[in-house]
LUMRO-665072 format. One record per residue (C-alpha): residue in one letter; chain; x negated, y, z. Coordinates in nm, 4 decimals. Each point is the difference from the previous one (the first is absolute). Example, Ala and Ser with C-alpha at 12.3 -4.5 7.8 and 13.67 -1.06 7.14 Angstrom:
<nodes>
{rest = A; kette = A; px = -1.2300; py = -0.4500; pz = 0.7800}
{rest = S; kette = A; px = -0.1370; py = 0.3440; pz = -0.0660}
</nodes>
This chain:
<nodes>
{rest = X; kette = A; px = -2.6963; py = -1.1170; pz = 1.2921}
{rest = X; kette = A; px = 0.3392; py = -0.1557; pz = 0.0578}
{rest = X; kette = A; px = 0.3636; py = 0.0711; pz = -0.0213}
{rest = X; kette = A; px = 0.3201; py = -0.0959; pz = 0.0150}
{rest = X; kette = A; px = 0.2066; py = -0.0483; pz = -0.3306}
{rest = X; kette = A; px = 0.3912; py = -0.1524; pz = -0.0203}
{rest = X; kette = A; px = -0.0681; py = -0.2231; pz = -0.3513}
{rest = X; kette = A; px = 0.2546; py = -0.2062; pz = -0.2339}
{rest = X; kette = A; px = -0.1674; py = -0.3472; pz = -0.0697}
{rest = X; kette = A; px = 0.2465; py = -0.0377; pz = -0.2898}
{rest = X; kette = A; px = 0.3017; py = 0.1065; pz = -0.1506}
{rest = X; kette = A; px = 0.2714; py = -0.0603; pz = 0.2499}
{rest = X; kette = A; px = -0.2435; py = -0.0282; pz = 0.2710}
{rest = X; kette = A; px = -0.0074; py = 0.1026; pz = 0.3647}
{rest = X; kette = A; px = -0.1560; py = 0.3582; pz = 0.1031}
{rest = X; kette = A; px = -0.2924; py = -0.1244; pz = 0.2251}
{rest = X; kette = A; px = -0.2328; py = 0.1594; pz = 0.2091}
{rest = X; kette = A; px = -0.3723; py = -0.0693; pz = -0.0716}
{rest = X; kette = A; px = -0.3415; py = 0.1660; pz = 0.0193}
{rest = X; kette = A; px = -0.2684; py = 0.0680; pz = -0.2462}
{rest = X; kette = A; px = -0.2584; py = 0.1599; pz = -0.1379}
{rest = X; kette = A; px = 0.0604; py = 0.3730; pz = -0.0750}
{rest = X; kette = A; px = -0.1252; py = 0.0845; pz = -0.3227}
{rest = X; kette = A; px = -0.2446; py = 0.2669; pz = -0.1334}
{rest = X; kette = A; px = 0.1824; py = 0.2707; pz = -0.2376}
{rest = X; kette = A; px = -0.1588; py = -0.0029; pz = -0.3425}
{rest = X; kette = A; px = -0.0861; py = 0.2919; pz = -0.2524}
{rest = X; kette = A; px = 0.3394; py = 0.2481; pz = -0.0189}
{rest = X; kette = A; px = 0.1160; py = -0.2090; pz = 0.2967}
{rest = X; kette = A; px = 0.0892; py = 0.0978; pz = 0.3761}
{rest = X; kette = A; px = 0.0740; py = -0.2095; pz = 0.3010}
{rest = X; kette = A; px = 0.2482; py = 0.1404; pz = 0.2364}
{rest = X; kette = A; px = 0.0806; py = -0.0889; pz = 0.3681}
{rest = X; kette = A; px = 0.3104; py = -0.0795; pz = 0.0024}
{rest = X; kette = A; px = 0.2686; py = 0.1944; pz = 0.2713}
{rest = X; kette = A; px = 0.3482; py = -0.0602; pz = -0.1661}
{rest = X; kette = A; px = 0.1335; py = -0.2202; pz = -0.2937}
{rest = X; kette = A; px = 0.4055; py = -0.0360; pz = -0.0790}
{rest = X; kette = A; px = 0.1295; py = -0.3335; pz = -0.0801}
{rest = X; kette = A; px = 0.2538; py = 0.0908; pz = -0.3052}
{rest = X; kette = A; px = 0.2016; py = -0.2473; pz = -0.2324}
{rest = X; kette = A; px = -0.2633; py = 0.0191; pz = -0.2719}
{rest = X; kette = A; px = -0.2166; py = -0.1957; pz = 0.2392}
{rest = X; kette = A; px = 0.2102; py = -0.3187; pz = -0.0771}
{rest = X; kette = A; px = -0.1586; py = -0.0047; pz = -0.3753}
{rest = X; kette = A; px = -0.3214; py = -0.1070; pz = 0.1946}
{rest = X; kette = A; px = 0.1764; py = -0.1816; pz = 0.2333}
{rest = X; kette = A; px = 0.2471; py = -0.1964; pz = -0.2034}
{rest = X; kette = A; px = -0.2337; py = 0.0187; pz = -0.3271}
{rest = X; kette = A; px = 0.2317; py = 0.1399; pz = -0.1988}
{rest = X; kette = A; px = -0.2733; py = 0.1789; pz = -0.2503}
{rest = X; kette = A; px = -0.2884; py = -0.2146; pz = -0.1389}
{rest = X; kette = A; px = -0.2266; py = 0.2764; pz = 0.0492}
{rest = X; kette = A; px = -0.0026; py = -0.1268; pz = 0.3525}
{rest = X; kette = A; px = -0.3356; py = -0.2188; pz = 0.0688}
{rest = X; kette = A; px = 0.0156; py = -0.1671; pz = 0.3635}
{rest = X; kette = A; px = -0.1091; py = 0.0237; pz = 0.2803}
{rest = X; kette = A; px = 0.1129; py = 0.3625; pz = 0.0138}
{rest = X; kette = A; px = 0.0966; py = 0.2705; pz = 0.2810}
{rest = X; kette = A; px = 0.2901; py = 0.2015; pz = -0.0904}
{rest = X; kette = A; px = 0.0696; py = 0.3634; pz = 0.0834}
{rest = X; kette = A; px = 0.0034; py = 0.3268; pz = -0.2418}
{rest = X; kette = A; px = 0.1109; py = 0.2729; pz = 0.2723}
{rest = X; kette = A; px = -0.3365; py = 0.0530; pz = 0.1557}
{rest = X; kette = A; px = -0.1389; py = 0.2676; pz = 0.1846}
{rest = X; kette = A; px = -0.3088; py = -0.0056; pz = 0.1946}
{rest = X; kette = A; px = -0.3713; py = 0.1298; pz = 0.0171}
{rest = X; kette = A; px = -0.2898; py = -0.0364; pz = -0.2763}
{rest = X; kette = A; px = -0.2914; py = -0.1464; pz = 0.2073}
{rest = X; kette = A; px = -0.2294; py = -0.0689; pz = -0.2990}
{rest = X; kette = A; px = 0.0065; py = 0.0897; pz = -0.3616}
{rest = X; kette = A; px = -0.2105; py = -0.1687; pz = -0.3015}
{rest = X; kette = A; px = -0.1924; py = 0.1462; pz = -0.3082}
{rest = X; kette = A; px = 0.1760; py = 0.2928; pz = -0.2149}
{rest = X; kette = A; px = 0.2697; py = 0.1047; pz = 0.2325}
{rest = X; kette = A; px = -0.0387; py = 0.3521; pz = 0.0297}
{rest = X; kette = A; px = 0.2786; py = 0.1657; pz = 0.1659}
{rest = X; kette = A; px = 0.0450; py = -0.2457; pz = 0.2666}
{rest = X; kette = A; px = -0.2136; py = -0.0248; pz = 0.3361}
{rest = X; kette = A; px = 0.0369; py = -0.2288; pz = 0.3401}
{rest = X; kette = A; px = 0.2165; py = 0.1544; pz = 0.2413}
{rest = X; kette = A; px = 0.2747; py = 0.1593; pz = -0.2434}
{rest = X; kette = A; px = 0.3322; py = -0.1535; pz = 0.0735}
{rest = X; kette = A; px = 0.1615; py = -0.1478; pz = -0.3779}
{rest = X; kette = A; px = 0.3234; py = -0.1984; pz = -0.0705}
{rest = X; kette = A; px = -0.0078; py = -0.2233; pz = -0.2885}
{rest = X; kette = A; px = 0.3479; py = -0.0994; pz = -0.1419}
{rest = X; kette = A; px = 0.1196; py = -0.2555; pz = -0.2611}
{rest = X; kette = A; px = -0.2169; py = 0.2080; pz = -0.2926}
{rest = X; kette = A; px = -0.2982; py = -0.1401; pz = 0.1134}
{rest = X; kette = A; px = -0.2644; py = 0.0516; pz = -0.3734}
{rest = X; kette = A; px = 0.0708; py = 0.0026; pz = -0.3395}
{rest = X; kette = A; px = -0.1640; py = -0.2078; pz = -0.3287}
{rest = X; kette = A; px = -0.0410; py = 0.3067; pz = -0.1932}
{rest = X; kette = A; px = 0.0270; py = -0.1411; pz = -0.3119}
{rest = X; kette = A; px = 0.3419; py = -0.1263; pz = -0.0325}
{rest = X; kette = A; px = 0.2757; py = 0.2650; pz = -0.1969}
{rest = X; kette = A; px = 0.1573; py = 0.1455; pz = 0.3139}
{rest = X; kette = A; px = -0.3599; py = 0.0778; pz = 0.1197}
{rest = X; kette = A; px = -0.1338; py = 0.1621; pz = -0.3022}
{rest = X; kette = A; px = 0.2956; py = 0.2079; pz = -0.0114}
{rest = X; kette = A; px = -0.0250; py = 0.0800; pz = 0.4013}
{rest = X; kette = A; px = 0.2792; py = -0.1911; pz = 0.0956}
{rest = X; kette = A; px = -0.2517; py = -0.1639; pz = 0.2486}
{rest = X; kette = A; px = 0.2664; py = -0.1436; pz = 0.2617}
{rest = X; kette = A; px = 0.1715; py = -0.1813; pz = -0.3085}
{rest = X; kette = A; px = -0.3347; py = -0.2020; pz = -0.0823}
{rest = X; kette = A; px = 0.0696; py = -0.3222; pz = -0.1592}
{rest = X; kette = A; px = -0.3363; py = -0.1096; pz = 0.1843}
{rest = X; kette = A; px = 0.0681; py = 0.1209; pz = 0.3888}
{rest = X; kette = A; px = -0.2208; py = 0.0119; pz = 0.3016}
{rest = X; kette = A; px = 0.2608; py = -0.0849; pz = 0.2600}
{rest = X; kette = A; px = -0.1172; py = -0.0492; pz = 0.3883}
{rest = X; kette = A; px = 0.2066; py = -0.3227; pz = 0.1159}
{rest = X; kette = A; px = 0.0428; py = -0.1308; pz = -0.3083}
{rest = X; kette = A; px = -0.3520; py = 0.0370; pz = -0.2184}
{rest = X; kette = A; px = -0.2205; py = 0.0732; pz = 0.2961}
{rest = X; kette = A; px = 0.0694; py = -0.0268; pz = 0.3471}
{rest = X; kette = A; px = 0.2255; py = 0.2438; pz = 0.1405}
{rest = X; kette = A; px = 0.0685; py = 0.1350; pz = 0.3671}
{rest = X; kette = A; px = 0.1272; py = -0.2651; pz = 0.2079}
{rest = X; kette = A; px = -0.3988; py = 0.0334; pz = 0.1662}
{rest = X; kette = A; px = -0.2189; py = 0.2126; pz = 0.2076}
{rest = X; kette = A; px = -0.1752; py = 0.0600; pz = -0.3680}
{rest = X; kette = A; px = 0.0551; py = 0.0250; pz = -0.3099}
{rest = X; kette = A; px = -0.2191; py = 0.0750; pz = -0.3170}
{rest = X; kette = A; px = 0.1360; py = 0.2315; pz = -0.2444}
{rest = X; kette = A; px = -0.0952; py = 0.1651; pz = -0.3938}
{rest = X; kette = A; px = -0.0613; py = 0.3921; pz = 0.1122}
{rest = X; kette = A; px = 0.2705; py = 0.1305; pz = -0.2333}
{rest = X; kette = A; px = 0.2803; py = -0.2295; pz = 0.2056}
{rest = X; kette = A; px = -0.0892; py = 0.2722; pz = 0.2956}
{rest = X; kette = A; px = 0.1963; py = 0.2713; pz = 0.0977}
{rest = X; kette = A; px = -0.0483; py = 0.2611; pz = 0.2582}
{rest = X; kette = A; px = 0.1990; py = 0.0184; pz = 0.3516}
{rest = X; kette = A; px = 0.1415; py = 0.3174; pz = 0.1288}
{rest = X; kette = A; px = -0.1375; py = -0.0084; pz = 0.3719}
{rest = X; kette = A; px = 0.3315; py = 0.0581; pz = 0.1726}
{rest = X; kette = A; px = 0.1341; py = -0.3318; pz = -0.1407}
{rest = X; kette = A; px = 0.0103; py = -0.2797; pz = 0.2085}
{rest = X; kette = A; px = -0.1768; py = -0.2945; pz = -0.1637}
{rest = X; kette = A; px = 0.3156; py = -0.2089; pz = 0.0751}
{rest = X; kette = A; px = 0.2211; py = 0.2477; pz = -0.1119}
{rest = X; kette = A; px = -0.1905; py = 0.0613; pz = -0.3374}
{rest = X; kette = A; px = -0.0487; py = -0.3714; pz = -0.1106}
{rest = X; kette = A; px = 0.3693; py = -0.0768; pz = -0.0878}
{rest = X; kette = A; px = -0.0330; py = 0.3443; pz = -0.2262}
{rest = X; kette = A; px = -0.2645; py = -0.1626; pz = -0.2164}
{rest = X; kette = A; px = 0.3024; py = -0.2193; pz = -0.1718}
{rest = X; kette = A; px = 0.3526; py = 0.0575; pz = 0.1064}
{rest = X; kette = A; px = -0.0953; py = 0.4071; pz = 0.0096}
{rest = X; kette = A; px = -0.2070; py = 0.0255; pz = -0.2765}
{rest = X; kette = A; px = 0.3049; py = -0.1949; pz = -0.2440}
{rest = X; kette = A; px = 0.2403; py = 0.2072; pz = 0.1263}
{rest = X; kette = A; px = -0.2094; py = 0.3472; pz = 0.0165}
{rest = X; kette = A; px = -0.1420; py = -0.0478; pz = -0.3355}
{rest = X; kette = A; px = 0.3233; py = -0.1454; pz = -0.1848}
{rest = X; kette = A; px = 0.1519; py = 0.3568; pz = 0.1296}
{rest = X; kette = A; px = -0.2352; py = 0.2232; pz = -0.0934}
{rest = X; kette = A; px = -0.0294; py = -0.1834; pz = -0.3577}
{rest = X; kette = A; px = 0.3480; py = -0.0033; pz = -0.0980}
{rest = X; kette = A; px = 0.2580; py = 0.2794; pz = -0.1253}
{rest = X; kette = A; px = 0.1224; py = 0.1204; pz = 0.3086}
{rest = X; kette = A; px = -0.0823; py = 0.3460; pz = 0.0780}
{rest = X; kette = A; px = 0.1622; py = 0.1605; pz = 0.3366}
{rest = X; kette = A; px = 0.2721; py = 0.0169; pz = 0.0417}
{rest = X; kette = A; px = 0.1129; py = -0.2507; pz = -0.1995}
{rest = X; kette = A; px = 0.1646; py = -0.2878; pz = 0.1494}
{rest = X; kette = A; px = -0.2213; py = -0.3046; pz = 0.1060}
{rest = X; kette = A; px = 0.1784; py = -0.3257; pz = 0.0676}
{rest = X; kette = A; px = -0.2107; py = -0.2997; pz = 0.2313}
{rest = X; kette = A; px = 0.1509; py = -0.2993; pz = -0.0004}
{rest = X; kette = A; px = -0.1034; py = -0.2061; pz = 0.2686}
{rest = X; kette = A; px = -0.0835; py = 0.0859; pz = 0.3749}
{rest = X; kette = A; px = -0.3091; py = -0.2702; pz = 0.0341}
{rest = X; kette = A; px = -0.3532; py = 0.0566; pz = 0.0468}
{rest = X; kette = A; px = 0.0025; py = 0.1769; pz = -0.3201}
{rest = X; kette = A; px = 0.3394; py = 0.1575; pz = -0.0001}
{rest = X; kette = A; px = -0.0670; py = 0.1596; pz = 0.3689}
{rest = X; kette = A; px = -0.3380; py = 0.1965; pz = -0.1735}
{rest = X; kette = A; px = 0.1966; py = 0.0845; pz = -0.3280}
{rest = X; kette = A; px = 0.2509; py = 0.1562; pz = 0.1777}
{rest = X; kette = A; px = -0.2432; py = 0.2091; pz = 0.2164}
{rest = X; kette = A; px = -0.1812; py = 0.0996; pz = -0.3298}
{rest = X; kette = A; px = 0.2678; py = 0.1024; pz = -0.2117}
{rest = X; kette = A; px = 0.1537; py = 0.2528; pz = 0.3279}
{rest = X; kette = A; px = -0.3466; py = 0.1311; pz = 0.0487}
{rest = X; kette = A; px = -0.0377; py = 0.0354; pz = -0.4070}
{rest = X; kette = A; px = 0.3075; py = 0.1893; pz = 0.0066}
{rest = X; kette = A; px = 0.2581; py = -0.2034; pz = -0.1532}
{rest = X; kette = A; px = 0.3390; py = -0.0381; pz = 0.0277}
{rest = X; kette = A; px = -0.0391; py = -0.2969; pz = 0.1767}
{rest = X; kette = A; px = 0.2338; py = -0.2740; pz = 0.0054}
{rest = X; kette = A; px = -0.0635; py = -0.3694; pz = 0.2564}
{rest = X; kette = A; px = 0.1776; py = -0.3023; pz = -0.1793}
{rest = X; kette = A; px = 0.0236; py = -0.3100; pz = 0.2183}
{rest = X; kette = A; px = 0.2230; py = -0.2514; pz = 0.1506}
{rest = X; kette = A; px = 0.2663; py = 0.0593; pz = 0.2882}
{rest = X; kette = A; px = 0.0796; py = 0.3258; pz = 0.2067}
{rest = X; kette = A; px = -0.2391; py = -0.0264; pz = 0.2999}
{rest = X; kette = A; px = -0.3089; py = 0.1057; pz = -0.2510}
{rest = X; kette = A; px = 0.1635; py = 0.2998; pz = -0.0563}
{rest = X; kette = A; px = -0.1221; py = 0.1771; pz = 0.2679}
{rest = X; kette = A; px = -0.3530; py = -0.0955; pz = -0.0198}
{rest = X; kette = A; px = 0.0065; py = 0.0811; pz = -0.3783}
{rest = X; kette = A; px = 0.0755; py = 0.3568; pz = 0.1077}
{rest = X; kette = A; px = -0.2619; py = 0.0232; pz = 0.2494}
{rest = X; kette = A; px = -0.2609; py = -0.0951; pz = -0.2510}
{rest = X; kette = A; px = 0.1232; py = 0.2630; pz = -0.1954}
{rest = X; kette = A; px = 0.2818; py = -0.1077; pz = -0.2452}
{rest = X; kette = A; px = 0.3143; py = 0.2994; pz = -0.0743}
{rest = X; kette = A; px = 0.1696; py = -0.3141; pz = -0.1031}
{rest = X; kette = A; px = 0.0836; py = -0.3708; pz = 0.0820}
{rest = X; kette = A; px = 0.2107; py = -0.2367; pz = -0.1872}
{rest = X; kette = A; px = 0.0684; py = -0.3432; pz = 0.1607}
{rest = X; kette = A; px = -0.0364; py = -0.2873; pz = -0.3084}
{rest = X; kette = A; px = 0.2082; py = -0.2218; pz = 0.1987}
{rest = X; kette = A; px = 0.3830; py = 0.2758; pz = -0.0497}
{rest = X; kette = A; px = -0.1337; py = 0.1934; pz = -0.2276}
{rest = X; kette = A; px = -0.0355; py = 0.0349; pz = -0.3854}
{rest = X; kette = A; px = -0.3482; py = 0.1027; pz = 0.0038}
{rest = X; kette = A; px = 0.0535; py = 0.1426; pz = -0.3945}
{rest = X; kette = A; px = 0.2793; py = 0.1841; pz = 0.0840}
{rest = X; kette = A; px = -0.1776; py = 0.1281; pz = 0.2958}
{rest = X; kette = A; px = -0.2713; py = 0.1555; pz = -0.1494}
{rest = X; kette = A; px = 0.2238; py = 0.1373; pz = -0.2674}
{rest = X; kette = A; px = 0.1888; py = 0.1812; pz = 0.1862}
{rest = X; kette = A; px = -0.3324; py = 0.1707; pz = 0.1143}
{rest = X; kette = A; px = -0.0199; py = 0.0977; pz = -0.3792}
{rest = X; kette = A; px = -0.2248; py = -0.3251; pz = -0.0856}
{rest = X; kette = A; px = -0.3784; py = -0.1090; pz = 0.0968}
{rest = X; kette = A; px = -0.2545; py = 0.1414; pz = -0.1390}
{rest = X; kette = A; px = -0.2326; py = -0.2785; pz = 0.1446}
{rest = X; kette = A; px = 0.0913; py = -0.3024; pz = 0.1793}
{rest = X; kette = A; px = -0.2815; py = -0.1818; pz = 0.1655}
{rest = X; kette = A; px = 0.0833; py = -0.3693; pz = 0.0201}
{rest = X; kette = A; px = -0.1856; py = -0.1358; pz = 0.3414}
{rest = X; kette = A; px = 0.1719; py = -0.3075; pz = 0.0331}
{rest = X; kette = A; px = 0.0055; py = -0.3298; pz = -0.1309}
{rest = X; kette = A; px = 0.3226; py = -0.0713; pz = -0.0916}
{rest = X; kette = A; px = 0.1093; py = -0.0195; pz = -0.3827}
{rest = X; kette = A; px = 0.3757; py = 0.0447; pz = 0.0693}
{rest = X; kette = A; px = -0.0360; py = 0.2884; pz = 0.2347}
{rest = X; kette = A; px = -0.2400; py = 0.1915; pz = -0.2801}
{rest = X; kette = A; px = 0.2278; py = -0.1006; pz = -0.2871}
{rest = X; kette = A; px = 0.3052; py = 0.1586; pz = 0.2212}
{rest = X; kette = A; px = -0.2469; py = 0.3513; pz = 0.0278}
{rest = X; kette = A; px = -0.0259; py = 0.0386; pz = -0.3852}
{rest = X; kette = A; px = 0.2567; py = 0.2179; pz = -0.0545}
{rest = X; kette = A; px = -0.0292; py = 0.2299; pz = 0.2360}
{rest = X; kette = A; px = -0.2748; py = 0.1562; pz = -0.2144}
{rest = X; kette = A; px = 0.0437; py = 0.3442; pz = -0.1312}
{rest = X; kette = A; px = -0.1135; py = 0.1598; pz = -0.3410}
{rest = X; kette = A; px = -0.3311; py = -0.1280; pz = -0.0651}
{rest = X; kette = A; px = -0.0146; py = -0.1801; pz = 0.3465}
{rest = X; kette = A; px = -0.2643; py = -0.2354; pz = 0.0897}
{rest = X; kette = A; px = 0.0475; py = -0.3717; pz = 0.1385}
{rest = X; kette = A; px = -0.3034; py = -0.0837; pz = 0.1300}
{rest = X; kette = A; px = -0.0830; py = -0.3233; pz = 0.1228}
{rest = X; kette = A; px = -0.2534; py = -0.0821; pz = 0.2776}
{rest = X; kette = A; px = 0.1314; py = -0.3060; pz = 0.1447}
{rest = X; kette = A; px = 0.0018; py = -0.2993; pz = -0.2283}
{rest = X; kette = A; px = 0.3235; py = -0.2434; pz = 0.0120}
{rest = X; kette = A; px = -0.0206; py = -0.3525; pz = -0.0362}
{rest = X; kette = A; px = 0.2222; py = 0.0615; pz = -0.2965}
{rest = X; kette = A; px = 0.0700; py = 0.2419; pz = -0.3161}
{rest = X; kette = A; px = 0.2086; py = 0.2994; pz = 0.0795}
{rest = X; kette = A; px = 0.2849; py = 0.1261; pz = -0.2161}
{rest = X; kette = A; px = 0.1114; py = 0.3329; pz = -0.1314}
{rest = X; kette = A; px = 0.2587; py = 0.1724; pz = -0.2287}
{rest = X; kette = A; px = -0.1636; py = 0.1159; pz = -0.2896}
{rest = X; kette = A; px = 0.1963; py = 0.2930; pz = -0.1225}
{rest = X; kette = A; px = -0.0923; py = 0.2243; pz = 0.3195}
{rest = X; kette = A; px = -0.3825; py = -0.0765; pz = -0.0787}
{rest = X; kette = A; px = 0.0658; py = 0.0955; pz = -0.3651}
{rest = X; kette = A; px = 0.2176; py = 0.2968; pz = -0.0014}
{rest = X; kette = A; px = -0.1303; py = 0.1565; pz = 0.3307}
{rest = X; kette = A; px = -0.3624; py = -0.0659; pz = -0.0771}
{rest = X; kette = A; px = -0.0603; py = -0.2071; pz = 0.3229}
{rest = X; kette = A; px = -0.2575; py = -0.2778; pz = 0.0465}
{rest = X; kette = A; px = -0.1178; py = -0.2843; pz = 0.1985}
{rest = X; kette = A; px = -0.3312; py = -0.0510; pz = 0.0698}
{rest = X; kette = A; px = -0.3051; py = -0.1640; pz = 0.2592}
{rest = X; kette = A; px = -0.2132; py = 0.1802; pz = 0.1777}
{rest = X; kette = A; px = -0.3055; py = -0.1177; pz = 0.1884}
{rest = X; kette = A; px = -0.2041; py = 0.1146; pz = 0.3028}
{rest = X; kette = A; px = -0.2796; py = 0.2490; pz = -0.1093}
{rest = X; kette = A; px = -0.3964; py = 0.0135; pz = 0.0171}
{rest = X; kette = A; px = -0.2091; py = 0.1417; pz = 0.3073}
{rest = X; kette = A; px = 0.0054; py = 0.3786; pz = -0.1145}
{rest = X; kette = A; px = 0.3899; py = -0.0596; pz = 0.0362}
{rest = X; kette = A; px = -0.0281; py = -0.1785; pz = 0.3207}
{rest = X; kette = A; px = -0.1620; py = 0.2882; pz = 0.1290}
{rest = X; kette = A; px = 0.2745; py = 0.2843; pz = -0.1369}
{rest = X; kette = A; px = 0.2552; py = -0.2470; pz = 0.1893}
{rest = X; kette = A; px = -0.1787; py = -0.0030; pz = 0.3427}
{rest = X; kette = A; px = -0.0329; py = 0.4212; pz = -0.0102}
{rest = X; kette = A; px = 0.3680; py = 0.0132; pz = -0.0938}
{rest = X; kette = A; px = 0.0967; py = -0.2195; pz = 0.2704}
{rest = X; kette = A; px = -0.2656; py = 0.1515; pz = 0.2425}
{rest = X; kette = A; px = 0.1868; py = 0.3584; pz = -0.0806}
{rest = X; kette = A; px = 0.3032; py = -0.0916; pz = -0.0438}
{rest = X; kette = A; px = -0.0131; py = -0.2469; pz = 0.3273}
{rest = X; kette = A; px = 0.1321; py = -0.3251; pz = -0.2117}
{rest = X; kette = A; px = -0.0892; py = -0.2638; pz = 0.1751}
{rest = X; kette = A; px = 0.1636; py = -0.3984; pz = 0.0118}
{rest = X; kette = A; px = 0.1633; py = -0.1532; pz = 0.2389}
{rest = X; kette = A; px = -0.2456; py = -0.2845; pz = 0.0994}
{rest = X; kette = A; px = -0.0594; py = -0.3407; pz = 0.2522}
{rest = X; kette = A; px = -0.2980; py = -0.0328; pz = 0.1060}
{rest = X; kette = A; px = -0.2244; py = -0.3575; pz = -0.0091}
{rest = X; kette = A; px = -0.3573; py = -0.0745; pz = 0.0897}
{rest = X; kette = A; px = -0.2012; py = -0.1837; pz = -0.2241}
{rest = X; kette = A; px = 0.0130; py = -0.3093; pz = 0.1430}
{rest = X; kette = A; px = 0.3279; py = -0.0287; pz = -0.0265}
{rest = X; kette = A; px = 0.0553; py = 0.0381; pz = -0.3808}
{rest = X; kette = A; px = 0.2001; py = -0.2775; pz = -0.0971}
{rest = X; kette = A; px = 0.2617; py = 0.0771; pz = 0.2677}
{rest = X; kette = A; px = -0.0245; py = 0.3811; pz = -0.1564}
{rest = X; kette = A; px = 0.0592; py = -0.1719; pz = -0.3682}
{rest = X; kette = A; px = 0.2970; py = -0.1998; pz = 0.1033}
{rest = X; kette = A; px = 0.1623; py = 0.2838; pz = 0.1568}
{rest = X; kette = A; px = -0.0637; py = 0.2327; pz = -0.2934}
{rest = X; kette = A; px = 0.1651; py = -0.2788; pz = -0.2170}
{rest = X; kette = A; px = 0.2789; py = -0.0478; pz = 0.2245}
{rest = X; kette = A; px = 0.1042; py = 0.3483; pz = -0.1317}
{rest = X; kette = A; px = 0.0969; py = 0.0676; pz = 0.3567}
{rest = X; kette = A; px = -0.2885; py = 0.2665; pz = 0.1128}
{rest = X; kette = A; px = 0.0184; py = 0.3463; pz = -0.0036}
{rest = X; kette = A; px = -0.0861; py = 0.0975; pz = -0.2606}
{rest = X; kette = A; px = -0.4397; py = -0.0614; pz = -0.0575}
{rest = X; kette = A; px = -0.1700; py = -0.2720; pz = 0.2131}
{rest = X; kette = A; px = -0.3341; py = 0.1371; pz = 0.0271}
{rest = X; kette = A; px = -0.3098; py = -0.2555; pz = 0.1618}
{rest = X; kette = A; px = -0.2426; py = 0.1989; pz = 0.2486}
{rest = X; kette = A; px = -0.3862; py = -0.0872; pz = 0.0309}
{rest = X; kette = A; px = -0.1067; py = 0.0819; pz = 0.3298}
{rest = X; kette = A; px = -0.3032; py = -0.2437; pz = 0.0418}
</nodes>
């Protein structure tokens, strides 16, 4: 049997269509029909080569939802016909420290889809079992895909930090993750606050559920959010080092910077706020599949859901440029319909 996969020949290559052989899933694996796949930034490591981990030709794609048609050896709780999403946790080593200590989406040895293995930009992929997660039925695959990165980062940094309702939430950064963090931290029951540039996103912060919006581009965003007694967590979406350096000190006692988009270069902060007032700065990653699943049944009861553009497969590389462009809103998610 044949199918259609969108490959990288090389780093800095072209996405281009071709056809091969779909492969058999091997023992713990499971092939999935593909129905949806978002095209996200990440996909320009593959793309661009930017980690060596990266051996060519590859198929990007991490956001992936679609149908197991076949499952290998040793997979027990999977069977054709369930509908799965696989996200950027995509196996583990099992061996490596964060591993051993269960710290499984930090392994130092990752399964990846689009970067290790080939990801979603297909009608199949092949997947490890333990990269699957379950999805709710009400879900729309197209819907759901985009929540398998940009949700999952922003669900699960949430959940994990310090913030308890109704403390006060800060998301800086209205993009494809920004819109979702914002949704999140309403539906969580935060205090929530939208920081991005100019006045015309106000509105459409507060529809997505923000009590607050300061505009970067007049305001003192620090000042801002200490006049609303300080952050307890601010969840830094965007890419910019200046605009997350000028977000710092608007933390509150023992607030929480925490970084999901990564700047070309370092940020910079005051110390004496991080000492005296306990705060911290700190990384957070996406999550494995059990976590992938908690975020699709929050947003499938809470009714988060992106903001997407919709591409078929065959048009991928026109679907990469404009996620790149930074000009869709907010997820560009490719459809398989053949």
């Amino acid at each position: 049997m044949k199918a259609r996969y969108i490959q990288v020949e090389k780093a800095r290559g072209a996405l281009e269509l071709v056809t091969r052989e779909v492969p058999e899933p091997g023992p713990g694996e499971a092939r999935v029909k593909v129905q949806a796949c978002g095209v996200c930034h990440s996909d320009s490591v593959t793309v661009d080569g930017l980690f060596p981990i990266v051996k060519y030709p590859r198929v990007p794609g991490h956001e992936i939802v679609g149908i197991i048609d076949l499952v290998g050896a040793n997979v027990p709780n999977w069977k054709s016909g369930q509908r799965v999403g696989i996200g950027w946790y995509g196996g583990h080593c099992g061996r490596c420290e964060p591993c051993r200590r269960g710290d499984l989406v930090a392994c130092q040895n990752p399964s990846i889809p689009g970067l290790t293995y080939d990801g979603g930009y297909a009608d199949y992929v092949v997947a490890p079992a333990e990269a699957l997660a379950a999805v709710p039925e009400s879900l729309n695959s197209v819907d759901a895909a985009p929540l398998l990165c940009a949700g999952i980062t922003t669900f699960n940094a949430l959940r994990n930090s310090g913030a308890r309702p109704p403390d006060t939430v800060a998301i800086l950064g209205l993009g494809g993750l920004g819109h979702l963090g914002v949704q999140f931290a309403a539906k969580m029951g935060f205090n929530t606050v939208a920081i991005a540039r100019g006045s015309d996103k106000e509105s459409f912060a507060r529809d997505l559920g923000a009590r607050h919006y300061v505009d970067s581009t007049t305001a003192d965003v620090s000042a801002s959010l200490q006049k609303l007694g300080g952050a307890r967590v601010i969840l830094a979406t965007v890419t910019d080092a200046d605009a997350m350096s000028s977000a710092i000190g608007g933390l509150g006692f023992r607030g929480e910077f925490v970084i999901l988009g990564v700047p070309s270069k370092p940020i910079q902060a005051a110390v004496p706020g991080l000492v005296l007032q306990r705060q911290s700065i700190r990384g957070w990653p996406s999550g494995t599949s059990i976590d992938s699943e908690d975020t699709l049944r929050f947003s499938e009861m809470s009714g988060v859901l992106p903001i997407i553009e919709k591409y078929p497969l065959d048009r991928a590389a026109e679907a990469y440029a404009r996620m790149m462009s930074g000009k869709a809103r907010f997820r560009v998610v490719l459809e398989t319909t053949a």
